[in-house]
N, C-alpha and C positions, 0 to 999 in steps of 0.2 A: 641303650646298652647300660646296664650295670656299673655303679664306677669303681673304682677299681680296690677300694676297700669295702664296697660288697665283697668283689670275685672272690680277693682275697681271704675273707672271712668265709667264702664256702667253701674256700680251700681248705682253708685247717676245718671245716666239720668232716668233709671226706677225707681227709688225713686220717683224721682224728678217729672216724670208722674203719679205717683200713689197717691201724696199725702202724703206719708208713712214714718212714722219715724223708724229707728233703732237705736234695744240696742245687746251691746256685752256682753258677761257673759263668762271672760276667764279662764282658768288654765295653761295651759299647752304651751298656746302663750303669755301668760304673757301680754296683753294689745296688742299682732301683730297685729290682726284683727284691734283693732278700730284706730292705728297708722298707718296703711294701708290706712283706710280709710276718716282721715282727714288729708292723704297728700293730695286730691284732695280738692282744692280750691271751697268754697262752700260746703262744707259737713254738713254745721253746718244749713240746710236746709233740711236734712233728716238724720241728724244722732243726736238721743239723747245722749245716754250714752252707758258708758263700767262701766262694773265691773270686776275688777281683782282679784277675788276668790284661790289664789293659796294653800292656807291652807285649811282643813278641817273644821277648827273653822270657817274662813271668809264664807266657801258655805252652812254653816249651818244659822248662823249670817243674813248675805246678801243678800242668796238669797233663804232660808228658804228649805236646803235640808235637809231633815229630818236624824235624826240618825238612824233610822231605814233601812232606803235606805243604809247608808254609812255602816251599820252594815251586812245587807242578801247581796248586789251585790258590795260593793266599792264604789271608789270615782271615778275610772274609770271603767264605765259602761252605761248602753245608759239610766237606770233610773235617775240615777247619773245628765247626762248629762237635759234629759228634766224635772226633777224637778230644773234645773239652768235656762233654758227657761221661766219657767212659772214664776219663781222668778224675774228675768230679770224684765218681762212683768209687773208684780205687782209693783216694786218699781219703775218704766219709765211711761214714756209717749208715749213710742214707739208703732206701730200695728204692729212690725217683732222683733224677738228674735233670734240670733244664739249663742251655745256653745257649749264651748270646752274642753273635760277632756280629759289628755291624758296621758302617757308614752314618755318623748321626749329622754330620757335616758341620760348619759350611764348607769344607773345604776336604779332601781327601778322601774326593773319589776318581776312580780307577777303570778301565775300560769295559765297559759291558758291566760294571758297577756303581751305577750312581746312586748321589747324597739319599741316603731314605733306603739304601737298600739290607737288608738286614735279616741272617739265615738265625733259627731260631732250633735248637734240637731237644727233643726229650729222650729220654733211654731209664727202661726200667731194669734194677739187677737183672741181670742175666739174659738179657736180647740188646737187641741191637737196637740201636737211637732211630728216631723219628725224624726227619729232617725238613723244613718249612722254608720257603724263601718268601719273603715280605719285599714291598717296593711299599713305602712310607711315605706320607707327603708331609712339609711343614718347613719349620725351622726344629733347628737341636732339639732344644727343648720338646717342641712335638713328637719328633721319630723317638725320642727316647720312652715319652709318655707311652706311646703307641705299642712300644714294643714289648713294654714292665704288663700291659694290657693283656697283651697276644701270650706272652709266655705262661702267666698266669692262668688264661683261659686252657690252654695247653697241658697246664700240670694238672689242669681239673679232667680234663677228658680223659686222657691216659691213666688216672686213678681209677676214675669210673670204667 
């Protein structure tokens, strides 16, 4: 596999051919993704913004997930996850949305959600978000690696 400031640097070539801005809408990488992705020099030519939603007050706030959602499915769930996309999308200027709600542990998982588990959504303007669910193995550290990975590969596909 690729590591992950390769992906990242073929992220912004495909960006960078398409036109296309991105926004991050994080939790659970805590801001990895968009510090991933303006390690590569030039990013700031297809990369708008990151939100770092790690609270449930900020993803309700920020990126306009509703209490209803965090109420029937959680805050890690793939509704969860693509009412952060479309939020994303709304307060950016980006046309690509990725995020990320997860479980990075050790502690603070949940029934039919354990540590490593982690819904990952993309949404391009104007359709409707993509939605992934991961089961991650490791400690913190790991699931988080894992996920800045997966996201990443994620905003390549959907570009392409």
């Amino acid at each position: 596999m690729d590591s992950v400031a390769e992906l990242t640097k073929r992220l912004g070539e495909v960006a960078r051919s398409q036109g296309a801005l991105i926004v991050t809408a994080e939790s659970c990488t805590a801001g990895g993704i968009a510090a991933a992705i303006t390690d590569v020099a030039g990013s700031s030519a297809w990369f708008d913004c990151g939100f770092v939603t790690y609270s449930v007050e900020a993803k309700k706030t920020m990126l306009g997930v509703s209490q209803q959602t965090v109420e029937q499915y959680g805050v890690v769930s793939k509704e969860c996850a693509s009412e952060m996309t479309a939020g994303a999308l709304t307060h950016s200027r980006a046309d690509v949305a990725v995020a990320v709600t997860g479980i990075a542990g050790p502690g603070g998982e949940e029934p039919g959600k354990p540590v490593g588990t982690v819904f990952i959504a993309w949404q391009r303007r104007g359709a409707g978000a993509l939605v992934e669910r991961f089961q991650f193995s490791g400690d913190r550290s790991s699931v988080r690696a894992q996920t800045v990975e997966a996201a990443i590969l994620g905003l390549i596909k959907i570009l392409l």
